[in-house]
N, C-alpha and C positions, 0 to 999 in steps of 0.2 A: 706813823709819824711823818709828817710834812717834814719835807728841808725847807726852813725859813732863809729870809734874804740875810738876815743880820748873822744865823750861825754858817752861813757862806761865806760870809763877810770875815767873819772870823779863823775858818780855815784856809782861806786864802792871805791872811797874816799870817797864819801860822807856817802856810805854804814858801811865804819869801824870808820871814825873820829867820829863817832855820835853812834858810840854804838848798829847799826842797825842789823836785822838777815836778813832783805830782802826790795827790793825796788823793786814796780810794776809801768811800767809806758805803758798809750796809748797814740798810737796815729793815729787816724781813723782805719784804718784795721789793723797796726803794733804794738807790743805787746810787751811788755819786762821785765823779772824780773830776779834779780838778788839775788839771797839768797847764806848766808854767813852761813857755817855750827858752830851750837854750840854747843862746849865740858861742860855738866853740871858735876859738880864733887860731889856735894852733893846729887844727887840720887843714884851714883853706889854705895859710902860710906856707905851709910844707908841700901843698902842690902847687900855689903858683909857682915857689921859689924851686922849687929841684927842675921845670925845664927852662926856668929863666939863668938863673945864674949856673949851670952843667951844660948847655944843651948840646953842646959836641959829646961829651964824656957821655949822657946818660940818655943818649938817643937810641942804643940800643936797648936800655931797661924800661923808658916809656911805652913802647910796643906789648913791650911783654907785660907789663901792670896794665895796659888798657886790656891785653887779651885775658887774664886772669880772673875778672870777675864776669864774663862771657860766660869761659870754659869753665868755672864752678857751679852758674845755674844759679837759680834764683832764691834770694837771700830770706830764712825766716827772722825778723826782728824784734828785740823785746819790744814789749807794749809799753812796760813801766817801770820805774829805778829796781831795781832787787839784788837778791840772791839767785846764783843761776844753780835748778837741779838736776839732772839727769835720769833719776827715779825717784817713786814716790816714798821710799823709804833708804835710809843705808846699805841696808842687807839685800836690797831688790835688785833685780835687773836694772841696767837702764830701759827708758821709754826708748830709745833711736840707736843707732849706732852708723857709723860710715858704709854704707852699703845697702841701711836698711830703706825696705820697699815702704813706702806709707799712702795713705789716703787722704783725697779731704777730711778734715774734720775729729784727724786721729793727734792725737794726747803726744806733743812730741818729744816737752818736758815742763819744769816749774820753774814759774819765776814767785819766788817768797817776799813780800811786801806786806810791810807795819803786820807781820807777824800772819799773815794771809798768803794762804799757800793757793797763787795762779796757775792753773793748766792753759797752759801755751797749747794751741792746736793748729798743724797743721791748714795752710788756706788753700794750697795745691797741693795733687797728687804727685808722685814720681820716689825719686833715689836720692839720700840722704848721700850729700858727696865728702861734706866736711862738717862735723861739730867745730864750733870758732871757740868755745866757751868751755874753761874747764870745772868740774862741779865743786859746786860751791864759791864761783867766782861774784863778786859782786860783778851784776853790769847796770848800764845807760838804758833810757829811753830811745829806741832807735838802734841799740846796737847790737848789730848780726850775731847771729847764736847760732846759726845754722845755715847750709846750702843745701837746694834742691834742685835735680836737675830730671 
């Protein structure tokens, strides 16, 4: 099955009427998602204002938030709006934990979308320093789910 222009057409209404950041769809070997970029306004606020209107008071905690995502290591982020998993089932292990060694390419956890269970993988090797994400949280497109260092 081809993706036509006009049923693009269509889920990209269906992408904005409904408040959606993105829509994944298969079908046998054919693939298609559409993500809707999101303007948040209440993060940039929060950092311009906290050294503008503190900056005596909170000159010593800007050091330490700009060193903090340094000394974490590098962030793994969802791809797509979801559910965030830890393992591939309830009763399972998790895939990661705080400490754990990983590789390129390894299964770190799930993100569940429109009922589609995503394996998040791994794009560097190293040491899982923080899970950000507790299971079964919803998250964002874009939002850290993990640190690797």
């Amino acid at each position: 099955m081809k993706f036509e222009t006009d049923y693009i057409e269509k889920l990209a209404k269906v992408l904005s009427e409904n408040g959606l950041t993105e829509i994944s769809l298969e079908d046998g070997e054919q693939a298609i998602t559409l993500r809707k970029d999101v303007i948040v306004t209440s993060a940039p606020q929060a950092v311009v204002s906290t050294p503008v209107a503190a900056a005596p008071a909170s000159a010593p905690t800007a050091p330490a938030a700009d060193n903090t995502p340094a000394k974490k290591g590098t962030p793994i982020t969802s791809p797509m709006v979801g559910t965030f998993y830890k393992s591939p089932s309830p009763d399972a292990d998790p895939f990661v934990t705080e400490g754990s060694a990983i590789k390129q390419g390894d299964v770190v956890c799930i993100v569940e979308a429109m009922k589609m269970m995503n394996e998040i993988k791994a794009e560097i090797s190293g040491k899982v320093v923080e899970v950000c994400v507790e299971d079964g949280q919803p998250v964002e497109f874009g939002q850290v789910l993990m640190y690797v260092e």
